[in-house]
FIFI-555689 format. One record per residue (C-alpha): x, y, z; residue number from 1. Coordinates in steps of 0.1 Angstrom, whole numbers, plus 2048, in hexadecimal, padded with zeros to 3 digits. Example, Ala and Ser with C-alpha at 12.3 -4.5 7.8 and 13.67 -1.06 7.14 Angstrom:
REM FIFI-555689
<r><px>87B</px><py>7D3</py><pz>84E</pz><n>1</n></r>
<r><px>889</px><py>7F5</py><pz>847</pz><n>2</n></r>
This chain:
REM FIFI-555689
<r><px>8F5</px><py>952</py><pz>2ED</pz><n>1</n></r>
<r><px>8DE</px><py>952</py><pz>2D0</pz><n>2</n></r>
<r><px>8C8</px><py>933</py><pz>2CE</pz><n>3</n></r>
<r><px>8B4</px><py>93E</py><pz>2B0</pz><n>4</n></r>
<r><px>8D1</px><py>93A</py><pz>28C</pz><n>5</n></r>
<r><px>8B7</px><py>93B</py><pz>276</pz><n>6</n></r>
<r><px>8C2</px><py>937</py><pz>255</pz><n>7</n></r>
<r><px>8BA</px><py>930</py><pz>22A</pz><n>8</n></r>
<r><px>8CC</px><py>90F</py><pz>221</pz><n>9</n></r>
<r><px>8CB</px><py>915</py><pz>1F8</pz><n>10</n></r>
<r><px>8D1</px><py>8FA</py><pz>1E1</pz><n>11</n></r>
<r><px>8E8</px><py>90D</py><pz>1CC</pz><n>12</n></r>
<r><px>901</px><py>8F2</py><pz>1BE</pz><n>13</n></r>
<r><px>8EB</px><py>8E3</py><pz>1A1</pz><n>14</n></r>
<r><px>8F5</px><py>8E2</py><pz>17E</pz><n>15</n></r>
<r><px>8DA</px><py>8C7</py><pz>175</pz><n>16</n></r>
<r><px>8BC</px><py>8DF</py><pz>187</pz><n>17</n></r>
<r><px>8B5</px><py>901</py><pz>184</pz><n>18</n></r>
<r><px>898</px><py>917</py><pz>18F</pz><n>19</n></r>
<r><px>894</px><py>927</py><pz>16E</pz><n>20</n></r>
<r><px>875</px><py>940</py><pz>17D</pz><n>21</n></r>
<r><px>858</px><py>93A</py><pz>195</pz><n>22</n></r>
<r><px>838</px><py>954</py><pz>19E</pz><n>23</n></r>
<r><px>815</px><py>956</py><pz>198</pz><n>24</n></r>
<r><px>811</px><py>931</py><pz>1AB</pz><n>25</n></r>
<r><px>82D</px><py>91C</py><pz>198</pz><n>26</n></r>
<r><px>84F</px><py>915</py><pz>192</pz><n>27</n></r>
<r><px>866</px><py>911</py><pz>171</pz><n>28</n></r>
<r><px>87F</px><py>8F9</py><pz>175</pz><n>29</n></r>
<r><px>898</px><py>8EA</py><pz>163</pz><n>30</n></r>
<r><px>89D</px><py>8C2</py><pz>167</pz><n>31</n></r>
<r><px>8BD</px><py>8B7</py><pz>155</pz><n>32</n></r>
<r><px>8B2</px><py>8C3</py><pz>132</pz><n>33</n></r>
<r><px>88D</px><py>8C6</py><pz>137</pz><n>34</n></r>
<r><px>87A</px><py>8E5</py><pz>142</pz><n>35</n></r>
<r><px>85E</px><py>8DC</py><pz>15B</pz><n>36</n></r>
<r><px>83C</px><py>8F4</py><pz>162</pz><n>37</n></r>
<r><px>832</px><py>8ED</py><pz>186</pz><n>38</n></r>
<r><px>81A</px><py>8FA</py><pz>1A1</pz><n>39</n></r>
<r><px>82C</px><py>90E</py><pz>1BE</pz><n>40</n></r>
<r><px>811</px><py>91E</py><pz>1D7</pz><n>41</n></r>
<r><px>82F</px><py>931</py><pz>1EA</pz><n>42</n></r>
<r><px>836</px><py>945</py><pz>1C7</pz><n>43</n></r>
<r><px>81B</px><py>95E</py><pz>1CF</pz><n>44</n></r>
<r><px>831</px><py>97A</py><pz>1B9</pz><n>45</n></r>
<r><px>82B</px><py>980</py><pz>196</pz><n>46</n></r>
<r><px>847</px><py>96B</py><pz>17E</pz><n>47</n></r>
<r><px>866</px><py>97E</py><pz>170</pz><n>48</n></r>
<r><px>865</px><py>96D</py><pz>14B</pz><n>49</n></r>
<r><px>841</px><py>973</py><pz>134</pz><n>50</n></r>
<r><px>82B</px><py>956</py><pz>12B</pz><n>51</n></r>
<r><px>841</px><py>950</py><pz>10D</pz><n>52</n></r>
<r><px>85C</px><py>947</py><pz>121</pz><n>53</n></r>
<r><px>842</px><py>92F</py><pz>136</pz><n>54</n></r>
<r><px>832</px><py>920</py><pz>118</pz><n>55</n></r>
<r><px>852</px><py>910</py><pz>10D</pz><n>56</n></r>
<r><px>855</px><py>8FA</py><pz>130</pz><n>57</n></r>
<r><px>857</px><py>8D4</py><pz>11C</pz><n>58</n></r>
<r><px>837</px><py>8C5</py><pz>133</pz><n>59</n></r>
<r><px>827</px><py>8D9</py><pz>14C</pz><n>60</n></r>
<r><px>80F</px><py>8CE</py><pz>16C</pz><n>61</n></r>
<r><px>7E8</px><py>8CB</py><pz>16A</pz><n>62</n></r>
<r><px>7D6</px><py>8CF</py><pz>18C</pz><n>63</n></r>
<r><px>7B6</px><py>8BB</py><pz>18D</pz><n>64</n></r>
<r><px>7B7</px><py>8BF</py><pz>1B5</pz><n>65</n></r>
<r><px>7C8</px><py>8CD</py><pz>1D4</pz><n>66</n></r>
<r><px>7E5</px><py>8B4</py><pz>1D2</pz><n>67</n></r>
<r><px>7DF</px><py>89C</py><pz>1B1</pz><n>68</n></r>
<r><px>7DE</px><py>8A3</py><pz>189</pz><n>69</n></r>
<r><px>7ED</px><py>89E</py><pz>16B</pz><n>70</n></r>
<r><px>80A</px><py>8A7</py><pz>153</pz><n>71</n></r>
<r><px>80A</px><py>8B6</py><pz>132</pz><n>72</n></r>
<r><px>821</px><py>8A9</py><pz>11B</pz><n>73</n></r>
<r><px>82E</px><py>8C8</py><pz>105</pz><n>74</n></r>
<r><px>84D</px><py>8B7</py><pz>0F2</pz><n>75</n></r>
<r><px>84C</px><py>88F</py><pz>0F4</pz><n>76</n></r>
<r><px>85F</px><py>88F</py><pz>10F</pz><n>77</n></r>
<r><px>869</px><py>86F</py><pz>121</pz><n>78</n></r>
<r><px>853</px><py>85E</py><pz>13C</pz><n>79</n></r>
<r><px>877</px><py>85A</py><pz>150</pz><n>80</n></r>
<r><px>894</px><py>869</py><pz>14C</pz><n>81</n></r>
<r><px>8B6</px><py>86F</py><pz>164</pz><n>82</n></r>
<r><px>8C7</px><py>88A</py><pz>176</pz><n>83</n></r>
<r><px>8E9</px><py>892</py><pz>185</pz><n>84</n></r>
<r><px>8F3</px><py>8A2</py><pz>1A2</pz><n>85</n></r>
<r><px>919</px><py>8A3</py><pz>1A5</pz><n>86</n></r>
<r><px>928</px><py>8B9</py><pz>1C8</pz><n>87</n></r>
<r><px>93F</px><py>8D1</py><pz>1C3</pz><n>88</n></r>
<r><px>94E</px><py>8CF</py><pz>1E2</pz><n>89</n></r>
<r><px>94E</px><py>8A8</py><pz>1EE</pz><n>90</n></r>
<r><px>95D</px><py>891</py><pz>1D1</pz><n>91</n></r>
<r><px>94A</px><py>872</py><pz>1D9</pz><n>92</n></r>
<r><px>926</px><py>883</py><pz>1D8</pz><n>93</n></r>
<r><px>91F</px><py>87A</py><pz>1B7</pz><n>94</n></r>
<r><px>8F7</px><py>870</py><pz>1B2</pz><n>95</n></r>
<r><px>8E2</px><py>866</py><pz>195</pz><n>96</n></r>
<r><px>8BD</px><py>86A</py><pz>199</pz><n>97</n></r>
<r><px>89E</px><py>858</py><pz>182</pz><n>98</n></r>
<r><px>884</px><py>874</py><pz>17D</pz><n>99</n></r>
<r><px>860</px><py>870</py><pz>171</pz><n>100</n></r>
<r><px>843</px><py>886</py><pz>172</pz><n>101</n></r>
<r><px>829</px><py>876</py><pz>18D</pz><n>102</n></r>
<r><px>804</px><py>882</py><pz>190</pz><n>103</n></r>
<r><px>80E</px><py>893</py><pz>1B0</pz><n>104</n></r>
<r><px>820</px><py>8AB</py><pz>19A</pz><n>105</n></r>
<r><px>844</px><py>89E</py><pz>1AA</pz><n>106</n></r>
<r><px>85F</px><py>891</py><pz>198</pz><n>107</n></r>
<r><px>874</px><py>878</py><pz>1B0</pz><n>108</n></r>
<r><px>888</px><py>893</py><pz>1C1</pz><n>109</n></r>
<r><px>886</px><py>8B4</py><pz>1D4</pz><n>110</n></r>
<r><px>8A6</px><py>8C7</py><pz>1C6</pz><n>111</n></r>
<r><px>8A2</px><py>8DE</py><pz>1E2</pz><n>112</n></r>
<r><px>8B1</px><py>8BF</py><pz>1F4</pz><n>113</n></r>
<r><px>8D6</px><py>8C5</py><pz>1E9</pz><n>114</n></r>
<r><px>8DE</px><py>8DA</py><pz>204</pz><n>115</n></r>
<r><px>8D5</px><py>8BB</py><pz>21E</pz><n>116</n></r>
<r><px>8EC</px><py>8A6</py><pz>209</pz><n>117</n></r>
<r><px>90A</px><py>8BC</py><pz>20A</pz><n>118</n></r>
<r><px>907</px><py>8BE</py><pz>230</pz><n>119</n></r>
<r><px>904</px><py>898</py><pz>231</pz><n>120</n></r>
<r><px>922</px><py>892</py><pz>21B</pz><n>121</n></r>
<r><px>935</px><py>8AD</py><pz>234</pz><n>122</n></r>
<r><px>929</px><py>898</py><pz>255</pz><n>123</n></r>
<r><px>922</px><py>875</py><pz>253</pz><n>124</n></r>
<r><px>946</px><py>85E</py><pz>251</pz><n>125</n></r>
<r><px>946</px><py>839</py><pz>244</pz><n>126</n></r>
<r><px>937</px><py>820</py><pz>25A</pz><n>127</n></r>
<r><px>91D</px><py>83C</py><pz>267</pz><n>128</n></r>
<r><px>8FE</px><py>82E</py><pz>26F</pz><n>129</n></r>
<r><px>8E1</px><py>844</py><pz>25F</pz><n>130</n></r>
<r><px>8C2</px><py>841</py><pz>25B</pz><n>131</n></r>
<r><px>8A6</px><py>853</py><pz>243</pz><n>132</n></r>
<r><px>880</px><py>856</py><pz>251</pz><n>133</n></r>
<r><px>863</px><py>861</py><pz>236</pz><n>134</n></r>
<r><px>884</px><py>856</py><pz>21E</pz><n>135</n></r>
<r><px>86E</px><py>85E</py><pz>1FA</pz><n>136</n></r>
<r><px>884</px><py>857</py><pz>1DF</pz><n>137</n></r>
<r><px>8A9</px><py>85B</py><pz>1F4</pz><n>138</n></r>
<r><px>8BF</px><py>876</py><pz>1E9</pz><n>139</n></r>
<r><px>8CB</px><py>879</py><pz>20D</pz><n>140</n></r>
<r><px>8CE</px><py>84F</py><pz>210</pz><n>141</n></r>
<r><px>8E4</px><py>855</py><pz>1EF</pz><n>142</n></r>
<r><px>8F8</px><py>871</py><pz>1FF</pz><n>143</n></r>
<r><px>8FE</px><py>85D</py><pz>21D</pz><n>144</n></r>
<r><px>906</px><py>83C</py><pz>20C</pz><n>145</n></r>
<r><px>91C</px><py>84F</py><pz>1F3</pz><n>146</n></r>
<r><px>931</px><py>856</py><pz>213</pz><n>147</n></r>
<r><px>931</px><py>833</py><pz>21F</pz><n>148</n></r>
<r><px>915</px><py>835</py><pz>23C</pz><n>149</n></r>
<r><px>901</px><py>816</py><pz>245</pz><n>150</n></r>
<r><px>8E0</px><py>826</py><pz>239</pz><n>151</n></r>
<r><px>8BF</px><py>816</py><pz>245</pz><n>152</n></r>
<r><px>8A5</px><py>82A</py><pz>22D</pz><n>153</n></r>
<r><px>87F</px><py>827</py><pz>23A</pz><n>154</n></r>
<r><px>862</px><py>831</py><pz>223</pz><n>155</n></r>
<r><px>83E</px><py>81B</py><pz>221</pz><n>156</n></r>
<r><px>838</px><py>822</py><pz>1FF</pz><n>157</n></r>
<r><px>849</px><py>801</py><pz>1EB</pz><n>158</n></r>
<r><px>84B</px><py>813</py><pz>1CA</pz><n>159</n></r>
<r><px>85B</px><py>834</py><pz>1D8</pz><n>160</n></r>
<r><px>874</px><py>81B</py><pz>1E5</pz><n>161</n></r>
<r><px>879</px><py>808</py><pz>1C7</pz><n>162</n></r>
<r><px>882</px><py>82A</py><pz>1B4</pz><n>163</n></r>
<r><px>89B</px><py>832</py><pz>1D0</pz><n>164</n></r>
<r><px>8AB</px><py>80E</py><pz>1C6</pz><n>165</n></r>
<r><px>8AE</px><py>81A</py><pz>1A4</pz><n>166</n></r>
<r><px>8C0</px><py>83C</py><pz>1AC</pz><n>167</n></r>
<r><px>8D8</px><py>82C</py><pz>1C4</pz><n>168</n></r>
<r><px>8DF</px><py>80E</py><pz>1A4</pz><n>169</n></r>
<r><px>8E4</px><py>830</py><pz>18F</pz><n>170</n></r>
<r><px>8F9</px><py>83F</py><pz>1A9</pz><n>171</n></r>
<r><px>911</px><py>824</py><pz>1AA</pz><n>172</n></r>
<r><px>904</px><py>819</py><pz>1CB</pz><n>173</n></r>
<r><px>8FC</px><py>7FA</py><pz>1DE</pz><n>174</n></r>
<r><px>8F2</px><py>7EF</py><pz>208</pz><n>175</n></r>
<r><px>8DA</px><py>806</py><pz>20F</pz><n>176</n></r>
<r><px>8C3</px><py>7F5</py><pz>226</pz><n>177</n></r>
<r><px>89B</px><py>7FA</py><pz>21F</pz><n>178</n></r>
<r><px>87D</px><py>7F6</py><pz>236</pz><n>179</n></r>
<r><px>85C</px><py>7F6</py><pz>221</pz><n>180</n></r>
<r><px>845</px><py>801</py><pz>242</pz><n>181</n></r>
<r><px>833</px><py>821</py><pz>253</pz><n>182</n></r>
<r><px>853</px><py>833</py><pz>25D</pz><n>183</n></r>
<r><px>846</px><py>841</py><pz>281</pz><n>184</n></r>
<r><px>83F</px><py>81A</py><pz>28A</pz><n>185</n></r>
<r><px>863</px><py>815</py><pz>281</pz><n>186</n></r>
<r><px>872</px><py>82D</py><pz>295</pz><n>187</n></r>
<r><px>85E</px><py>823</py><pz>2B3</pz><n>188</n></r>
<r><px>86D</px><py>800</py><pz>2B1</pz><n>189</n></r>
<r><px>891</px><py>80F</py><pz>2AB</pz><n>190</n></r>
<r><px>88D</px><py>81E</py><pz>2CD</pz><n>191</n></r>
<r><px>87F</px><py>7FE</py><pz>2DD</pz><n>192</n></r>
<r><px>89D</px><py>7E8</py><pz>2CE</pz><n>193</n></r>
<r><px>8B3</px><py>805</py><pz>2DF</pz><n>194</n></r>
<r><px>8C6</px><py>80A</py><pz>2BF</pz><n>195</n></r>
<r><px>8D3</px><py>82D</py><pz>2B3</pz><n>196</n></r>
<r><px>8E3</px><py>842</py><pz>291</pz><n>197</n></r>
<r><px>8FD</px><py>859</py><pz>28F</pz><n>198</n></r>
<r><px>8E2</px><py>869</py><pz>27B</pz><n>199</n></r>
<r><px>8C3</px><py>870</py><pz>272</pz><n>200</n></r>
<r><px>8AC</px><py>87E</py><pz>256</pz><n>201</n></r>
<r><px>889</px><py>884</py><pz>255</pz><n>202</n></r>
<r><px>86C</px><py>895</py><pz>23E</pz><n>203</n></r>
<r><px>84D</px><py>88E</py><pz>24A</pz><n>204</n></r>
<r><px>833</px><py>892</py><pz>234</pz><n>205</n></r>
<r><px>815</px><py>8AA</py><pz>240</pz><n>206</n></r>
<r><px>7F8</px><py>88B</py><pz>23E</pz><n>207</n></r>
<r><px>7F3</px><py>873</py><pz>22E</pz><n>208</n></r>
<r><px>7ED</px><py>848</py><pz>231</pz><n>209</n></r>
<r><px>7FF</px><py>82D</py><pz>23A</pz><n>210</n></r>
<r><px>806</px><py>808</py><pz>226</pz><n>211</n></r>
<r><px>7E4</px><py>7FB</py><pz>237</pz><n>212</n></r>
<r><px>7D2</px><py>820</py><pz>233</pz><n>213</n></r>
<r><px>7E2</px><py>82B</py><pz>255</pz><n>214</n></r>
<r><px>7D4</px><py>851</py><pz>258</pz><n>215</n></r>
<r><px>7EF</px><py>866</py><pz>25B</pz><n>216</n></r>
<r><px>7F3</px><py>88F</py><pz>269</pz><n>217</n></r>
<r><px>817</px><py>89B</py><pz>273</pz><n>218</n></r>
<r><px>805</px><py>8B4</py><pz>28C</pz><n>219</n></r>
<r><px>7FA</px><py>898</py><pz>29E</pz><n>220</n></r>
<r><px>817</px><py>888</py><pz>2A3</pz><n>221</n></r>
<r><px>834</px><py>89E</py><pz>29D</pz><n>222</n></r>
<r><px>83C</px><py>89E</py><pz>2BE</pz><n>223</n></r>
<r><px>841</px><py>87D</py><pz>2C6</pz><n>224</n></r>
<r><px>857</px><py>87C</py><pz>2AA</pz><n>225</n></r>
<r><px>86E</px><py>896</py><pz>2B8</pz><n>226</n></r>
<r><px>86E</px><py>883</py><pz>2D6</pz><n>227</n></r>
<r><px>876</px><py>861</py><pz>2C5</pz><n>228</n></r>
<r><px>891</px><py>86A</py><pz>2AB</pz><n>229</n></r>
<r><px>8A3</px><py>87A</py><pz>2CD</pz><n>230</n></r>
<r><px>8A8</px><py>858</py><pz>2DA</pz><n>231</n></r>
<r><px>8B5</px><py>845</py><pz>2C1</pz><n>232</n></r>
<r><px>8D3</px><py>863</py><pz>2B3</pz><n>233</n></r>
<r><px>8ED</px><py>85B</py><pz>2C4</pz><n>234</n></r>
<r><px>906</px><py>874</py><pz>2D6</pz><n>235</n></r>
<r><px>91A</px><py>888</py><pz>2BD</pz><n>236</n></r>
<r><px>906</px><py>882</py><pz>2A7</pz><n>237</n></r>
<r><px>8E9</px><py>899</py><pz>28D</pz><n>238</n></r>
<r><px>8C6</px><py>89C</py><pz>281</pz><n>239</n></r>
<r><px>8BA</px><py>8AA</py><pz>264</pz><n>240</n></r>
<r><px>897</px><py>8AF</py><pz>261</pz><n>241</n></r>
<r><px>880</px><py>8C4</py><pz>247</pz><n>242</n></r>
<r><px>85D</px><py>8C4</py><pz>241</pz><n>243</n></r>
<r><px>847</px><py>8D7</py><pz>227</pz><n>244</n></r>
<r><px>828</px><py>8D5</py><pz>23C</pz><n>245</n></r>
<r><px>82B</px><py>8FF</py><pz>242</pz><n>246</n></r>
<r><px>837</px><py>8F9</py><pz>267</pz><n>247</n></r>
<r><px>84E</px><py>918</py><pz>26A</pz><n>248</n></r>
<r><px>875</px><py>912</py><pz>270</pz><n>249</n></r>
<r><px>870</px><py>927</py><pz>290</pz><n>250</n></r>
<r><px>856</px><py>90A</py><pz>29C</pz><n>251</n></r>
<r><px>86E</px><py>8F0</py><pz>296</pz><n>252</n></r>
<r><px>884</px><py>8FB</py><pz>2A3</pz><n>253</n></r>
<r><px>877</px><py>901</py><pz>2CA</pz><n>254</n></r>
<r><px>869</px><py>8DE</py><pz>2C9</pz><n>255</n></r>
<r><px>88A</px><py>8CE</py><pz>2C5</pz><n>256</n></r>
<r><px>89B</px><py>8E7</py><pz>2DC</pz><n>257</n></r>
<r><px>87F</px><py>8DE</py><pz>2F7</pz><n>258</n></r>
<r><px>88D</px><py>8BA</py><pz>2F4</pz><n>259</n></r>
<r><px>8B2</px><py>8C0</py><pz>2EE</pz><n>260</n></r>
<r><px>8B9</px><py>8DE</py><pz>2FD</pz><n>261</n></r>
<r><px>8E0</px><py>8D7</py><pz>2FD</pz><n>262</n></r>
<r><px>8DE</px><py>8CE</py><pz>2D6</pz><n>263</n></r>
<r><px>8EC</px><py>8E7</py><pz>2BE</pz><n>264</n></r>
<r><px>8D0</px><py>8F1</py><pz>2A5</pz><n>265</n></r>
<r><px>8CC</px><py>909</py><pz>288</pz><n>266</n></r>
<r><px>8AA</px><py>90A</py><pz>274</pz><n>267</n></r>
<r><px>89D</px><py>91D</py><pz>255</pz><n>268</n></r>
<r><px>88F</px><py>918</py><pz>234</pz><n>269</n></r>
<r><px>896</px><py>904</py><pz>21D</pz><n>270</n></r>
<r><px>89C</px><py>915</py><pz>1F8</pz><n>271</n></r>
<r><px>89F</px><py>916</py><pz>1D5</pz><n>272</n></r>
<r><px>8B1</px><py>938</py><pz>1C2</pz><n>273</n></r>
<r><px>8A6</px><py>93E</py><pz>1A0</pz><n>274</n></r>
<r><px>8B9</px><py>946</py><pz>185</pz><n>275</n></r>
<r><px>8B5</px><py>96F</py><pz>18B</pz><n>276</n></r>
<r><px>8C0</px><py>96D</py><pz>1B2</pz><n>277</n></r>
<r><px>89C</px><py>966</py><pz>1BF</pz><n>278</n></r>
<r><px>891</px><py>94D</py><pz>1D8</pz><n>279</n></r>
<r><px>878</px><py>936</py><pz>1DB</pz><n>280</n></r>
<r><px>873</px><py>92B</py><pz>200</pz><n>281</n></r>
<r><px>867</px><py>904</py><pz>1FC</pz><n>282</n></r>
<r><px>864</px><py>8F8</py><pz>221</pz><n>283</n></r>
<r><px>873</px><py>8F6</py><pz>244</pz><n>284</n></r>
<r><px>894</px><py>8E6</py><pz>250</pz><n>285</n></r>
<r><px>8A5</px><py>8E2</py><pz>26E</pz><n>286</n></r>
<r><px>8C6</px><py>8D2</py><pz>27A</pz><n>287</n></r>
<r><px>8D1</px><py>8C4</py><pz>29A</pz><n>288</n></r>
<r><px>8F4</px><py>8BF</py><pz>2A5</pz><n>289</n></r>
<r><px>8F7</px><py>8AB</py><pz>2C8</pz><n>290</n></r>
């Protein structure tokens, strides 16, 4: 028996994005019909296209520090502006995303992400209970409520969720349950009230603080975490969880086996291919199947 499937989920099925060319430390990326110059530390090659090719990006992203800066506007583009992300495969996965370009140099949504919301829309039925920890701006709440699961979506940042009420208005979308509050707290509660998901998705963010400056470090707690989500999945049911804190999928993946050792798992990396066949690794993933 193998226990190790690892694996490169690729987020091929865009036509609104598109991974026009990364190296030298950034990414060019097309978002909807704006070309976006961004910092990427994992593109340590040198870029396929010149600095002509770079140059033309409409707004490109001004480090002032290791995780803030600023944006400079090349065209007049808008402040906001939407996106589309229409499956190939499942007819009712049909999501509509508001962008804008935030002084931590993201832009509302991780397109690397698509390949989480195909596997949703393949798994979770109507009436499935999910729930989204770290939830961020929601694609996978939209993919789940697209498919008619009762989706609880968790973030303590009230203006991330407020922007994840306007994509799910754009999407056509209503019912999603939020919870404004510290997302571990949460999930310890869940387990105390006894009650459980069909599923599951997580993305805990490497550090950071809490809505009344809780400090924050996934190292510290990651753990418990595992431990926690592990009790409130029910049987039959799946976890999906990523993070872009540099744990290796390898890592992840002999935590969760050391608490479900029965489960089905497969973990790898989670990417990005650029228009000439390259890929850009952006972080880890890992799926559970109990």
């Amino acid at each position: 028996m193998n226990l190790h499937k690892s694996k490169r989920f690729i987020a091929d099925t865009w036509k609104d994005h598109e991974l026009i060319d990364s190296g030298d430390g950034a990414k060019l990326e097309r978002f909807g019909t704006y070309v976006l110059d961004r910092p990427e530390t994992g593109a340590v090659w040198p870029t396929a296209l010149n600095f002509k090719d770079w140059d033309k990006a409409d707004a490109s992203f001004e480090p002032t520090g290791k995780k803030k800066g600023f944006w400079l506007n090349k065209s007049g583009m808008p402040e906001k502006w939407h996106l589309e992300y229409n499956s190939k495969e499942h007819y009712h996965l049909r999501l509509k995303f508001q962008l804008e370009m935030t002084r931590f140099k993201h832009v509302g949504i991780f397109p690397e992400q698509a390949s989480n919301w195909e596997y949703i829309a393949g798994k979770i039925k109507e009436g499935d209970k999910l729930l989204n920890l770290f939830a961020y701006t929601g694609g996978a709440s939209l993919a789940a409520k697209a498919a008619g699961a009762d989706v609880t979506h968790v973030d303590a940042i009230r203006q991330v969720i407020d922007w994840t009420r306007v994509n799910m208005e754009l999407s056509g979308l209503d019912g999603i349950r939020w919870v404004v509050e510290d997302a571990f707290k949460f999930l310890k509660r869940e387990v105390k009230r006894g009650n459980k998901y069909r599923a599951v998705v997580l993305d805990p963010p490497t550090w950071g603080l809490g809505p009344k400056n809780e400090k924050w470090k996934l190292d510290h707690h990651l753990e418990e975490i595992v431990n926690l989500v592990a009790k409130v999945v029910q049987s039959g049911g799946f976890v999906i969880m990523n993070t872009y804190s540099g744990i290796p999928p390898s890592s992840l993946e002999t935590l969760w086996r050391r608490v479900l050792p029965k489960a089905n798992l497969i973990s790898g990396e989670l990417c990005l291919k650029g228009v000439d066949g390259h890929l850009l690794s952006t972080g880890s993933l890992i799926r559970i199947e109990l």
